[in-house]
FIGU-482501 format. One record per atom (N, C-alpha, C): residue in one letter; x, y, z; residue number from 1; atom name. Coordinates in Angstrom, 2 decimals, always signed. Example, Ala and Ser with C-alpha at 12.3 -4.5 7.8 and 13.67 -1.06 7.14 Angstrom:
<atoms>
A | +13.19 | -5.69 | +7.80 | 1 | N
A | +12.30 | -4.50 | +7.80 | 1 | CA
A | +13.20 | -3.30 | +7.80 | 1 | C
S | +12.85 | -2.25 | +7.08 | 2 | N
S | +13.67 | -1.06 | +7.14 | 2 | CA
S | +12.90 | +0.03 | +7.87 | 2 | C
</atoms>
This chain:
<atoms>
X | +190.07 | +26.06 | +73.62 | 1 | N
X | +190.29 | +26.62 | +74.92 | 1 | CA
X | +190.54 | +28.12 | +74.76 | 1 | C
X | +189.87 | +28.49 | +75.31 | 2 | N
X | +190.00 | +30.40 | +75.34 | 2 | CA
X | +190.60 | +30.89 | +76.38 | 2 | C
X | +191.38 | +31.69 | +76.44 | 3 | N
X | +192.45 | +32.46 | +77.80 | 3 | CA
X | +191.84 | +33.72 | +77.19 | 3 | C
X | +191.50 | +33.89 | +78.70 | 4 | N
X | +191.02 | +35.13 | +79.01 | 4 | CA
X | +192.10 | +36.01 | +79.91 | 4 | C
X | +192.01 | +37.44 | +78.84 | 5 | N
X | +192.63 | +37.98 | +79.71 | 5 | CA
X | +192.39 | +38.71 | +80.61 | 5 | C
X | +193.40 | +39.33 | +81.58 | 6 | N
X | +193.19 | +40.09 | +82.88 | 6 | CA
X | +192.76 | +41.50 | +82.72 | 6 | C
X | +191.51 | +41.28 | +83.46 | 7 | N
X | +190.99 | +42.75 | +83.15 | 7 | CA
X | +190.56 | +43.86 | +84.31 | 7 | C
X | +191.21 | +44.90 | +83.97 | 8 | N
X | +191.46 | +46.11 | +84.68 | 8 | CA
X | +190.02 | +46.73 | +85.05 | 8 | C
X | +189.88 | +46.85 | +86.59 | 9 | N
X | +189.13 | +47.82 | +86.98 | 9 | CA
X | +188.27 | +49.12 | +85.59 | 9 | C
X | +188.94 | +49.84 | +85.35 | 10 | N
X | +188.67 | +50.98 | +84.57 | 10 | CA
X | +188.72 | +50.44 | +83.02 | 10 | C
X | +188.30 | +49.19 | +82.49 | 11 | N
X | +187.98 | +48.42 | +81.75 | 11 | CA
X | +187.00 | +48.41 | +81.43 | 11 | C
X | +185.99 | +48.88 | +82.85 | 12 | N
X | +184.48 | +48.68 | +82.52 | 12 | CA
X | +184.15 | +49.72 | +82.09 | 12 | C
X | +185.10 | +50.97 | +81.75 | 13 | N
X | +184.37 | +51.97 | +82.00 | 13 | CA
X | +185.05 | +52.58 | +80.43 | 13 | C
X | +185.59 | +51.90 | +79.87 | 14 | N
X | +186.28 | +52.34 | +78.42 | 14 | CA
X | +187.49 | +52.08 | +78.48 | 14 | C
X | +187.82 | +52.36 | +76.60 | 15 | N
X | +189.34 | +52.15 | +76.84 | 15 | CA
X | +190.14 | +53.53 | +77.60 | 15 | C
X | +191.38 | +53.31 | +77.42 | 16 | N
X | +192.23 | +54.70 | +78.30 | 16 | CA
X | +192.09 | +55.42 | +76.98 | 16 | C
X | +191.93 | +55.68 | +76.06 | 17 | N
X | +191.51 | +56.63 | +75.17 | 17 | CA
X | +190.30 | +57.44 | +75.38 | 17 | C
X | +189.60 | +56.74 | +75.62 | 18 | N
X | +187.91 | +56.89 | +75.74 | 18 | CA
X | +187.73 | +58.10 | +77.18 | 18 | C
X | +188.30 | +57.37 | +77.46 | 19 | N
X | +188.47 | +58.07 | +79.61 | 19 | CA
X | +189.10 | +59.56 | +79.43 | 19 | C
X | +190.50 | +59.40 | +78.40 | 20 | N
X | +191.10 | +60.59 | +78.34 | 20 | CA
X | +190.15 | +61.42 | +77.22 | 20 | C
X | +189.55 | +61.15 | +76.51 | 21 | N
X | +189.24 | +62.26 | +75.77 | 21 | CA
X | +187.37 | +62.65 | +76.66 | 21 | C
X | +187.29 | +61.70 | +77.34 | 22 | N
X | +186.11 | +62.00 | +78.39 | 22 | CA
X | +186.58 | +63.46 | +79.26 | 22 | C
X | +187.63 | +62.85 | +79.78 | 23 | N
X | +188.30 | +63.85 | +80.61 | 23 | CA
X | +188.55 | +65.50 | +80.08 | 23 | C
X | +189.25 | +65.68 | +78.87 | 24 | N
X | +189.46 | +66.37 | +78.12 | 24 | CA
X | +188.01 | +67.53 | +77.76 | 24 | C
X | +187.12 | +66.87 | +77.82 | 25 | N
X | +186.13 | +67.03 | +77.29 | 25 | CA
X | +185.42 | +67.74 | +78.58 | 25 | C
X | +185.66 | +67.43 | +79.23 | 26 | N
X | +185.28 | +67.79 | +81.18 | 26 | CA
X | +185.73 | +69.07 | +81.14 | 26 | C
X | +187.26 | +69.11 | +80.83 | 27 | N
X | +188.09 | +70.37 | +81.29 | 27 | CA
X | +187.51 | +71.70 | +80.28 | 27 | C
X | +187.70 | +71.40 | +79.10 | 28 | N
X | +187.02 | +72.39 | +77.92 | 28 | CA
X | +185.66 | +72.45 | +78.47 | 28 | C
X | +184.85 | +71.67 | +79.11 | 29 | N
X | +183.29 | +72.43 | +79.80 | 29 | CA
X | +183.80 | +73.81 | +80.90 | 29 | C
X | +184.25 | +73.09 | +81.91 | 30 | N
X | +184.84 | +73.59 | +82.80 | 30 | CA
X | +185.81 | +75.37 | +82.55 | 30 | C
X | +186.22 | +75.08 | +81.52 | 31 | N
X | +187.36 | +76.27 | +80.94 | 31 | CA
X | +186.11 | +77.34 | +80.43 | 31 | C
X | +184.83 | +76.61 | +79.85 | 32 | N
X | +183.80 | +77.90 | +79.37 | 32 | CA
X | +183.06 | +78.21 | +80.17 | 32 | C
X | +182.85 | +77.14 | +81.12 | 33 | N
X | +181.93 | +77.97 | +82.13 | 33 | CA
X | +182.80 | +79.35 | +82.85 | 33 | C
X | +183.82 | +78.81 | +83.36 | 34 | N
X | +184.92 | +79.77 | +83.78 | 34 | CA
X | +185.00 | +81.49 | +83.15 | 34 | C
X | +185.04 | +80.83 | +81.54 | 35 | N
X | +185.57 | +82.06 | +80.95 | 35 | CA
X | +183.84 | +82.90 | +81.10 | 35 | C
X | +182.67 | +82.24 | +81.18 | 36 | N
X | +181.97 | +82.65 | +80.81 | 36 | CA
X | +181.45 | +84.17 | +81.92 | 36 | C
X | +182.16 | +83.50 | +83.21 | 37 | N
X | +181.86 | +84.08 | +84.03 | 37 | CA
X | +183.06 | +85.23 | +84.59 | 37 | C
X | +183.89 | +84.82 | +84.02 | 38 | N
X | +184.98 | +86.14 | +83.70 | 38 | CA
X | +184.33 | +86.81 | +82.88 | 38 | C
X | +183.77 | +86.86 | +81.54 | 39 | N
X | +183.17 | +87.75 | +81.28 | 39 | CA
X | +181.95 | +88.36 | +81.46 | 39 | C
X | +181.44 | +88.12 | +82.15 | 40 | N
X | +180.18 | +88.74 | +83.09 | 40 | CA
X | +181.03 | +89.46 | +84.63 | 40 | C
X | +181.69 | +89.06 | +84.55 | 41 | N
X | +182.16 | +90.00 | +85.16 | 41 | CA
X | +182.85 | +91.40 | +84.62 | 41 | C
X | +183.46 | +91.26 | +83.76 | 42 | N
X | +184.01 | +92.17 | +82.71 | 42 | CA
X | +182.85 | +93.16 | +82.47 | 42 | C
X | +181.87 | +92.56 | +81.75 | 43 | N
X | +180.81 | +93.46 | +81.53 | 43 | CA
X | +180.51 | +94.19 | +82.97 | 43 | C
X | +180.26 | +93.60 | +83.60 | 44 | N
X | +179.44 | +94.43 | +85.05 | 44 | CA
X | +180.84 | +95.50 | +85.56 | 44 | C
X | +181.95 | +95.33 | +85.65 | 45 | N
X | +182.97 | +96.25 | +86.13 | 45 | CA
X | +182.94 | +97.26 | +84.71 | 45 | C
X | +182.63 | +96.95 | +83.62 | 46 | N
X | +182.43 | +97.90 | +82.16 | 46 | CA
X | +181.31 | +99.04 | +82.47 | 46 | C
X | +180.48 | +98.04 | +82.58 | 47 | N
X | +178.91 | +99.04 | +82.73 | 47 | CA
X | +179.17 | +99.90 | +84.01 | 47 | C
X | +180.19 | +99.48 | +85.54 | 48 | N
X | +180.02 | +100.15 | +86.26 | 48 | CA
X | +180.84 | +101.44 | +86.09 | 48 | C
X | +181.71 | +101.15 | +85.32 | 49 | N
X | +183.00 | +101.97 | +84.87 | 49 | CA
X | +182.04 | +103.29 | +83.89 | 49 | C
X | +181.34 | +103.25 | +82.99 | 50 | N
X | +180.57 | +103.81 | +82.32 | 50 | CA
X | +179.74 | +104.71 | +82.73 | 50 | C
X | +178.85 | +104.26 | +83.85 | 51 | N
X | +177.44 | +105.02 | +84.15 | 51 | CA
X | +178.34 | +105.84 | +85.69 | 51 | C
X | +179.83 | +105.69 | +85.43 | 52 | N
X | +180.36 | +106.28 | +87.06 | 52 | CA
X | +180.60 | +107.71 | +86.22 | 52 | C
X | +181.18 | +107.30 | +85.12 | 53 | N
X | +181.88 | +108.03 | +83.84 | 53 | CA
X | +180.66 | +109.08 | +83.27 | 53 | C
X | +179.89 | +108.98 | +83.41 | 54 | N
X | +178.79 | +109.52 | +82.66 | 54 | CA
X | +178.00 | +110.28 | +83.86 | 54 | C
X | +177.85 | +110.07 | +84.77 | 55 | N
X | +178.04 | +110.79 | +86.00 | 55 | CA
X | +179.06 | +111.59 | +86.22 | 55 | C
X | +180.27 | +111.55 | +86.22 | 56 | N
X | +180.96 | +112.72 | +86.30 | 56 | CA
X | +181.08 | +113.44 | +84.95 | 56 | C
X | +180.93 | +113.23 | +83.98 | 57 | N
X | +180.65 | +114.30 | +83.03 | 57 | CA
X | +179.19 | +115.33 | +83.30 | 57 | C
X | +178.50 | +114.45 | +83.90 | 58 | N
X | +176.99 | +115.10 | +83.84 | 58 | CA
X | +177.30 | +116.25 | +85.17 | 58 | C
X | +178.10 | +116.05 | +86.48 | 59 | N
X | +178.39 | +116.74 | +87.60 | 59 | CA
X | +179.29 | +117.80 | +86.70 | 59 | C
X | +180.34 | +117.77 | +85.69 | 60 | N
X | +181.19 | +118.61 | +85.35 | 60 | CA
X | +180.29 | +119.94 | +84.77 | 60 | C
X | +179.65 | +119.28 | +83.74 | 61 | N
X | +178.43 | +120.25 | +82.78 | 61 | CA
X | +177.44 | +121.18 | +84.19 | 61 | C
X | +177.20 | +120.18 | +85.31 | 62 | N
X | +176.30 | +121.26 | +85.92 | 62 | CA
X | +176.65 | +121.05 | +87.62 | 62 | C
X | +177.72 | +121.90 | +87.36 | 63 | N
X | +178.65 | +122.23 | +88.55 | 63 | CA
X | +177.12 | +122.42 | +90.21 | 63 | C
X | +176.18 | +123.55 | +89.59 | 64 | N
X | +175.24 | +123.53 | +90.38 | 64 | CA
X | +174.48 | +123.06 | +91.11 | 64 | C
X | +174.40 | +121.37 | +90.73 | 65 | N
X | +174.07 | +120.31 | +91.03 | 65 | CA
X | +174.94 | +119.55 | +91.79 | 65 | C
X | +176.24 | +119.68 | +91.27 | 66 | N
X | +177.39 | +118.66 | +91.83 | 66 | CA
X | +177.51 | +119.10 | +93.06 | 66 | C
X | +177.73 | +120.46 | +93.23 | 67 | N
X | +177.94 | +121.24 | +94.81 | 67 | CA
X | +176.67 | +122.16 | +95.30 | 67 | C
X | +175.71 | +121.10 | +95.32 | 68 | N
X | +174.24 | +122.44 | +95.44 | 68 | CA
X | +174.57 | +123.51 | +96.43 | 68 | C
X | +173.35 | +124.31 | +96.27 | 69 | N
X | +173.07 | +124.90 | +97.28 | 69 | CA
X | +171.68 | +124.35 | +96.97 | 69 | C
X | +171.24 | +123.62 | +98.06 | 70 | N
X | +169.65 | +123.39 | +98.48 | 70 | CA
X | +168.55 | +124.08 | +98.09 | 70 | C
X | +168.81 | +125.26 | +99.10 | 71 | N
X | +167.64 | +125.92 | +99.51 | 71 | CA
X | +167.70 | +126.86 | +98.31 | 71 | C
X | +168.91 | +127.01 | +97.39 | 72 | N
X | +168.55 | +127.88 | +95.95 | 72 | CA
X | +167.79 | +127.00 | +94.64 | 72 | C
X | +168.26 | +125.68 | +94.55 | 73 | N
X | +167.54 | +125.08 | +93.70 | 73 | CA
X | +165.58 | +125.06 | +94.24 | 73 | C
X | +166.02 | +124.50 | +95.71 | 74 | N
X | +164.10 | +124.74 | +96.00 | 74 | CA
X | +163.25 | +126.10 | +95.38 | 74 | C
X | +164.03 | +127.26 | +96.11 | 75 | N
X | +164.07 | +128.57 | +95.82 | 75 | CA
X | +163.52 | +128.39 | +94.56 | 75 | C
X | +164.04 | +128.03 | +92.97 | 76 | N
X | +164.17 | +128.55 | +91.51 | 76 | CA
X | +163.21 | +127.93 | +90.89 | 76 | C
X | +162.31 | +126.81 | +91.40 | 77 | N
X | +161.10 | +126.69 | +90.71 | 77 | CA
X | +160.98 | +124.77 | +90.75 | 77 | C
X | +160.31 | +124.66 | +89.87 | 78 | N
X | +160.17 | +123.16 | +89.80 | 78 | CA
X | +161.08 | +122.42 | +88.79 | 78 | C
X | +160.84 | +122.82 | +87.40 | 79 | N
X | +162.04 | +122.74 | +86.83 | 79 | CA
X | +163.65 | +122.22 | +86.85 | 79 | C
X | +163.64 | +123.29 | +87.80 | 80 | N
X | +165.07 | +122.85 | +88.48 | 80 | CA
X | +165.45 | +121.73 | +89.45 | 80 | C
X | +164.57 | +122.04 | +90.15 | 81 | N
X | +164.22 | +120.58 | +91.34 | 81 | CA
X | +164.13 | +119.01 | +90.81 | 81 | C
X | +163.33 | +119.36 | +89.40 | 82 | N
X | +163.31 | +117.98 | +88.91 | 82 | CA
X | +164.59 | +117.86 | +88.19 | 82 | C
X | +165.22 | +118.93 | +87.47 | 83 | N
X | +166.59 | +118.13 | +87.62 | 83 | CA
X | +167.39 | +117.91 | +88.00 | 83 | C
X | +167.38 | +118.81 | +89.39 | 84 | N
X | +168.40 | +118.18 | +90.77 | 84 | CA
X | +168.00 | +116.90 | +90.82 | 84 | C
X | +166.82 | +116.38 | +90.94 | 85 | N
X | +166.42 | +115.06 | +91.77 | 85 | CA
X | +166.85 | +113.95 | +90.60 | 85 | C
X | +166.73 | +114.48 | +89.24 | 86 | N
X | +167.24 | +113.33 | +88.26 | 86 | CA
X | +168.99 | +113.58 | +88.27 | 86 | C
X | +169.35 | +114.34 | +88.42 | 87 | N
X | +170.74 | +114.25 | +89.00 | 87 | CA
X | +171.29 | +113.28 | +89.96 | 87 | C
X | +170.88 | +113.56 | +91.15 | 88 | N
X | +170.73 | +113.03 | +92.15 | 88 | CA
X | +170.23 | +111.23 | +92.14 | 88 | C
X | +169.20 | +110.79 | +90.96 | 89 | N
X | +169.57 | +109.19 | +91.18 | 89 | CA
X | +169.75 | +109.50 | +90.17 | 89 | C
X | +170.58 | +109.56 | +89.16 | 90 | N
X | +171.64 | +109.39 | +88.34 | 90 | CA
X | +173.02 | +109.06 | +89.19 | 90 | C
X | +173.24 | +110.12 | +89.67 | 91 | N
X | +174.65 | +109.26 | +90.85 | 91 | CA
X | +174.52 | +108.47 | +91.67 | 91 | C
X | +173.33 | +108.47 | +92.36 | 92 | N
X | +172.83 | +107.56 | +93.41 | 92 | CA
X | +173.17 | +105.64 | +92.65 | 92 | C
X | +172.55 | +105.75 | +91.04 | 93 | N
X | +172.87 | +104.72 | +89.91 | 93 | CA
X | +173.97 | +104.62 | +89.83 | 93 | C
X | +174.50 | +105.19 | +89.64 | 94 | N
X | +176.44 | +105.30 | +88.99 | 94 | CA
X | +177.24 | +104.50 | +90.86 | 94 | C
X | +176.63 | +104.93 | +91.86 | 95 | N
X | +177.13 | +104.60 | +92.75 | 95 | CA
X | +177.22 | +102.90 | +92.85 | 95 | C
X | +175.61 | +102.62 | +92.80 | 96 | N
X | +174.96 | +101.69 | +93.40 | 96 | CA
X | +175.92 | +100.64 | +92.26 | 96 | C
X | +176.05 | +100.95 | +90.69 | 97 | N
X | +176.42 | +99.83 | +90.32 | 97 | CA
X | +177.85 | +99.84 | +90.56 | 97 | C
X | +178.57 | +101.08 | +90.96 | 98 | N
X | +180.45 | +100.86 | +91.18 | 98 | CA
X | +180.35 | +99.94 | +92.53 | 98 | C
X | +179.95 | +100.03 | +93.43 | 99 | N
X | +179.90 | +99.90 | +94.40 | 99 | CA
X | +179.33 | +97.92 | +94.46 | 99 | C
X | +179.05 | +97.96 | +93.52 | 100 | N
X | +178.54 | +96.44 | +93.32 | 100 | CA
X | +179.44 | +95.83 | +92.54 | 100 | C
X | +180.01 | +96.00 | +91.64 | 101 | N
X | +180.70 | +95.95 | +90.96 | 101 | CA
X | +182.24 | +95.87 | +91.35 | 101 | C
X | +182.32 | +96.70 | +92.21 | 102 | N
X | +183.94 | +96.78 | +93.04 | 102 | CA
X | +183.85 | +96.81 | +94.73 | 102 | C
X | +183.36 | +95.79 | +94.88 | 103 | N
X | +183.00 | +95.31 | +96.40 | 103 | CA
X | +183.63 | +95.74 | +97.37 | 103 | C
X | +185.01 | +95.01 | +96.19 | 104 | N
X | +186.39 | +94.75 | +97.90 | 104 | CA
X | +187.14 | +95.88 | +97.65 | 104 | C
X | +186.74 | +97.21 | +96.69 | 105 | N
X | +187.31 | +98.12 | +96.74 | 105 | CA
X | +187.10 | +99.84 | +97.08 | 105 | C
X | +187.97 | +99.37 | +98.44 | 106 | N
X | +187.13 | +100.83 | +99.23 | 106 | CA
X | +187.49 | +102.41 | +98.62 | 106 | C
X | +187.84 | +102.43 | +97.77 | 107 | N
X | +188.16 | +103.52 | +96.88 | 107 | CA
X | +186.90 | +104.26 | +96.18 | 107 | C
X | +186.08 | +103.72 | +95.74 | 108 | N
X | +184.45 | +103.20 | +95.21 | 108 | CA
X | +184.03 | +104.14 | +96.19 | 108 | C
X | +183.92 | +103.53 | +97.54 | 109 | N
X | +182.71 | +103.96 | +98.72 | 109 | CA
X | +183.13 | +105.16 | +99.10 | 109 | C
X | +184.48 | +105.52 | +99.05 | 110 | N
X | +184.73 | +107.01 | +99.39 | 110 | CA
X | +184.71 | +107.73 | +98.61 | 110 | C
X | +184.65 | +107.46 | +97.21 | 111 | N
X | +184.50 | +108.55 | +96.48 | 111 | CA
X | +183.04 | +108.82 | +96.47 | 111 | C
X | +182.46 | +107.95 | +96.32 | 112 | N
X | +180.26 | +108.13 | +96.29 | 112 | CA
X | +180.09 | +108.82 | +98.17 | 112 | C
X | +180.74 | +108.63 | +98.79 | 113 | N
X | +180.86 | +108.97 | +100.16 | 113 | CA
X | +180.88 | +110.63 | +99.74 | 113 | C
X | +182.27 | +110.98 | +99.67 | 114 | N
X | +182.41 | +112.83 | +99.33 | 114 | CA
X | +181.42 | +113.29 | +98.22 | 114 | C
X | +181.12 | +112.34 | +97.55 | 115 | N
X | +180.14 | +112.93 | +96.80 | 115 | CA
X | +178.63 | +113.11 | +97.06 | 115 | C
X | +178.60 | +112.15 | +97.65 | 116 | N
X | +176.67 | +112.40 | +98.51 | 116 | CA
X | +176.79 | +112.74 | +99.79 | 116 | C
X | +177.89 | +113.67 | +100.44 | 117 | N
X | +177.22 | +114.20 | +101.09 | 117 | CA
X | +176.36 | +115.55 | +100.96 | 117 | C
X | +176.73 | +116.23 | +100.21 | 118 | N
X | +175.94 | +117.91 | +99.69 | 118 | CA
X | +174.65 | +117.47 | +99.25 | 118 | C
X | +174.40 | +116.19 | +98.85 | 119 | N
X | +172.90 | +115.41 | +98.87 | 119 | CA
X | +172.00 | +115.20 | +99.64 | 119 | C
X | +172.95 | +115.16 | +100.80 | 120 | N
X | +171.96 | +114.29 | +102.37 | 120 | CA
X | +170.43 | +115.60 | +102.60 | 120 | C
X | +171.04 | +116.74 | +102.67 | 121 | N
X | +169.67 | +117.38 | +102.54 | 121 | CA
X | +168.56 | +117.30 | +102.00 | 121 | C
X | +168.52 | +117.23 | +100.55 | 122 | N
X | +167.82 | +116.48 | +99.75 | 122 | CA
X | +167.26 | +115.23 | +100.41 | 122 | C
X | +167.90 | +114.15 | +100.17 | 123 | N
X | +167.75 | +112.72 | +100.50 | 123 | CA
X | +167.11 | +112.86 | +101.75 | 123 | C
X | +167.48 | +113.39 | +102.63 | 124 | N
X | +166.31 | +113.65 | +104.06 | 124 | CA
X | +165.01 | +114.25 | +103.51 | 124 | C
X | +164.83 | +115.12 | +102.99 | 125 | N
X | +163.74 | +115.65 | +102.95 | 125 | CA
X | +162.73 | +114.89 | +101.95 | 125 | C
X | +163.71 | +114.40 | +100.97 | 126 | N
X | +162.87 | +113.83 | +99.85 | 126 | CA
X | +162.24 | +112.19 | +100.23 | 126 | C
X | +162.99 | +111.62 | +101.73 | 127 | N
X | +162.72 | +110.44 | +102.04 | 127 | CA
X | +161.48 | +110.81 | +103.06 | 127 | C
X | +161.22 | +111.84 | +104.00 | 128 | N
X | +160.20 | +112.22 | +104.81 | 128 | CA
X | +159.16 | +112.33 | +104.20 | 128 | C
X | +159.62 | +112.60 | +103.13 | 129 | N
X | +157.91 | +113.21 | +102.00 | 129 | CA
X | +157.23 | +112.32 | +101.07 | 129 | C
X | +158.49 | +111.09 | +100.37 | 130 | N
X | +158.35 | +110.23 | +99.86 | 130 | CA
X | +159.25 | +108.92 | +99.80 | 130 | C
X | +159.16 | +108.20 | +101.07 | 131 | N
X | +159.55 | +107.24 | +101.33 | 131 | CA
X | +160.16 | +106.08 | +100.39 | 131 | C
X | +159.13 | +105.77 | +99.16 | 132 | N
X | +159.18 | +105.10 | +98.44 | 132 | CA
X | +159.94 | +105.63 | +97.31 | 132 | C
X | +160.67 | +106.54 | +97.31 | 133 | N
X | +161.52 | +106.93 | +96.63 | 133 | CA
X | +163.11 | +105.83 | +96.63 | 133 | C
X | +163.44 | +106.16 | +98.10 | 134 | N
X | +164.58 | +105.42 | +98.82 | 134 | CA
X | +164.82 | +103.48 | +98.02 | 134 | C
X | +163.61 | +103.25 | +97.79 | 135 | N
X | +162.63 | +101.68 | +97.73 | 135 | CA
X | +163.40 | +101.35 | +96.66 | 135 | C
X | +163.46 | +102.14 | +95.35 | 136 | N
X | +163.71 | +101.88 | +94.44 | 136 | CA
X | +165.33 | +101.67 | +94.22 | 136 | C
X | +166.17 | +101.67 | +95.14 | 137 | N
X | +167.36 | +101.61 | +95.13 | 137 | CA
X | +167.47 | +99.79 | +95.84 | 137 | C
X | +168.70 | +99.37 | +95.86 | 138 | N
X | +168.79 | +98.02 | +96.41 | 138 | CA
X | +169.12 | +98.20 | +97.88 | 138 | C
X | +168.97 | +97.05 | +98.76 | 139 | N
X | +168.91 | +97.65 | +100.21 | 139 | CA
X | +170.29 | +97.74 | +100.37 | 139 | C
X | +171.62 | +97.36 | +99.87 | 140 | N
X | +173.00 | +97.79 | +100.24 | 140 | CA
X | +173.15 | +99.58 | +100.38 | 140 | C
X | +172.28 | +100.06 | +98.92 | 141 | N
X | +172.09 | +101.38 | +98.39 | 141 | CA
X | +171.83 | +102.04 | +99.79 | 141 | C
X | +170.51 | +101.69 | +99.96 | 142 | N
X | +169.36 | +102.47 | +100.98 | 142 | CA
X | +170.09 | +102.25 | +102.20 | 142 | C
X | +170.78 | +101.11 | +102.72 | 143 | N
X | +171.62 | +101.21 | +103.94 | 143 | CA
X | +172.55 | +102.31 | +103.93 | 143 | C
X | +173.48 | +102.31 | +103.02 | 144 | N
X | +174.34 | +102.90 | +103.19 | 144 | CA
X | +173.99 | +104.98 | +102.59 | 144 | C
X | +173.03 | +104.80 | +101.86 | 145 | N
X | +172.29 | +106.48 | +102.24 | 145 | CA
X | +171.84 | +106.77 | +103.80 | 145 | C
X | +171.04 | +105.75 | +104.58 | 146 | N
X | +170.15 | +105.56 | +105.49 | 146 | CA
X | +171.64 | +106.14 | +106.27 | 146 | C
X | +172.70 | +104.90 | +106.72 | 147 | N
X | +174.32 | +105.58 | +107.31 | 147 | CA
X | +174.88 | +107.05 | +107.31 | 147 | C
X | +174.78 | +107.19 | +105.49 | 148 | N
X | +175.28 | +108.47 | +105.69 | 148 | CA
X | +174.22 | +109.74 | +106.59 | 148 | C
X | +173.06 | +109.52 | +106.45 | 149 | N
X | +172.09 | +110.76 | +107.25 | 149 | CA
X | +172.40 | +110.79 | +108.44 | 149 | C
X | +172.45 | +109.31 | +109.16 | 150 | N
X | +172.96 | +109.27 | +110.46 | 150 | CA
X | +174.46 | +110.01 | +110.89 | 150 | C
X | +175.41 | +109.49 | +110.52 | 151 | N
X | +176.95 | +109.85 | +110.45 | 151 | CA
X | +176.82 | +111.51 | +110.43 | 151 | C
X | +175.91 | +111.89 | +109.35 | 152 | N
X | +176.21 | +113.48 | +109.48 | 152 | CA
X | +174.92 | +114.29 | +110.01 | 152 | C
X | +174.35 | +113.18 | +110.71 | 153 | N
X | +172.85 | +114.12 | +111.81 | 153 | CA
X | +172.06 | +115.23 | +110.84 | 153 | C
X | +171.77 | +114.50 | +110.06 | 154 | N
X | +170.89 | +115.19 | +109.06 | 154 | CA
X | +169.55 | +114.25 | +108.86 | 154 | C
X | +168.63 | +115.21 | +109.74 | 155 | N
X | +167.58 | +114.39 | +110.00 | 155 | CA
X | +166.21 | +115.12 | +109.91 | 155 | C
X | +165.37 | +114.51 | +109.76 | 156 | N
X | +163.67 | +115.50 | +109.68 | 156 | CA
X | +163.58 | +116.30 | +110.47 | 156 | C
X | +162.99 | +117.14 | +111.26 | 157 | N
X | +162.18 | +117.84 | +109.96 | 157 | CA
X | +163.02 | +119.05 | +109.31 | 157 | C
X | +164.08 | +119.30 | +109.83 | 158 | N
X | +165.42 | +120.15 | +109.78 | 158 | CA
X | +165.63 | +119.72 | +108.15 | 158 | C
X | +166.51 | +118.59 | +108.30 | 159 | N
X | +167.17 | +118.34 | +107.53 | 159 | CA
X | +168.76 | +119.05 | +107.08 | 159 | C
X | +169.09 | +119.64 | +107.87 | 160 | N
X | +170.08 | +120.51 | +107.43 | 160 | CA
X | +171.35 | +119.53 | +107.25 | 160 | C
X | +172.29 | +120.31 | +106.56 | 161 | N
X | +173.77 | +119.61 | +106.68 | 161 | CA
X | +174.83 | +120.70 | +107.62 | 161 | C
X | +174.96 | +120.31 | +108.69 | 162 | N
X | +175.83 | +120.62 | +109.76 | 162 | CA
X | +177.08 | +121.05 | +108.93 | 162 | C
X | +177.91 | +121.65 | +109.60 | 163 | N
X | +179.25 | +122.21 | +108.97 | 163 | CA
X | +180.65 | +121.36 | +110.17 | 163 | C
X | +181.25 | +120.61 | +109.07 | 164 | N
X | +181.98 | +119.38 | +109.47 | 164 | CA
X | +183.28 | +119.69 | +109.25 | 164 | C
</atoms>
């Protein structure tokens, strides 16, 4: 005669050893996906921290650029123009990734704010002439250039920057 014993629901499914180190095994997935994505974030607030950093060294070295005068860089040849304009998305870059990078922090948007506006001239003129310039930025980017022209009525075929 065989007596059978009473058997537990979660019987079928292993012993309580089996379950707990199942479990265990869940949480340590769970803990790397986690960490994995803490550090992707790390990196992206790194890289944004960097190319913001490397931008203001590049504005320090060429003050001329940082606070143009427009119509003197047009004035001085081509040369110069092309490296206003590589200036110019160089920070436009440094912006786009702080600004992605530090979402919920409005500290970010005002500083790329005081800093592109002595740009908007440029950026008007250079978007009337070549549209697809603007393109190459992400549309948060291009909105919020597109904002600033508006906000400070700097518009074709003028383009000027008003005195605020």
């Amino acid at each position: 005669m065989t007596m059978s014993q009473p058997s537990f629901w979660w019987q079928r499914y292993g012993t309580l050893a089996q379950m707990a180190q199942a479990a265990v095994a869940l949480l340590g997935f769970v803990a790397i996906l986690i960490q994995i994505n803490e550090i992707r974030t790390n990196n992206r607030t790194s890289s944004a921290r960097q190319a913001f950093l490397g931008y203001t060294d590049l504005a320090f070295k060429n003050p001329k650029f940082a606070q143009p005068d427009y119509e003197k860089i047009k004035a001085a040849g081509r040369d110069e123009q092309v490296q206003y304009e590589s200036f110019v998305t160089y920070f436009l870059y440094a912006c786009e990734e702080a600004l992605s990078a530090f979402a919920g922090k409005r500290e970010w948007l005002a500083s790329c704010d005081y800093d592109l506006k002595p740009h908007l001239p440029f950026l008007c003129e250079k978007n009337a002439a070549q549209p697809a310039y603007l393109a190459t930025y992400g549309a948060e980017t291009q909105q919020w250039i597109r904002a600033s022209l508006k906000t400070a009525s700097v518009t074709p075929p003028d383009c000027k920057l008003g005195k605020t």
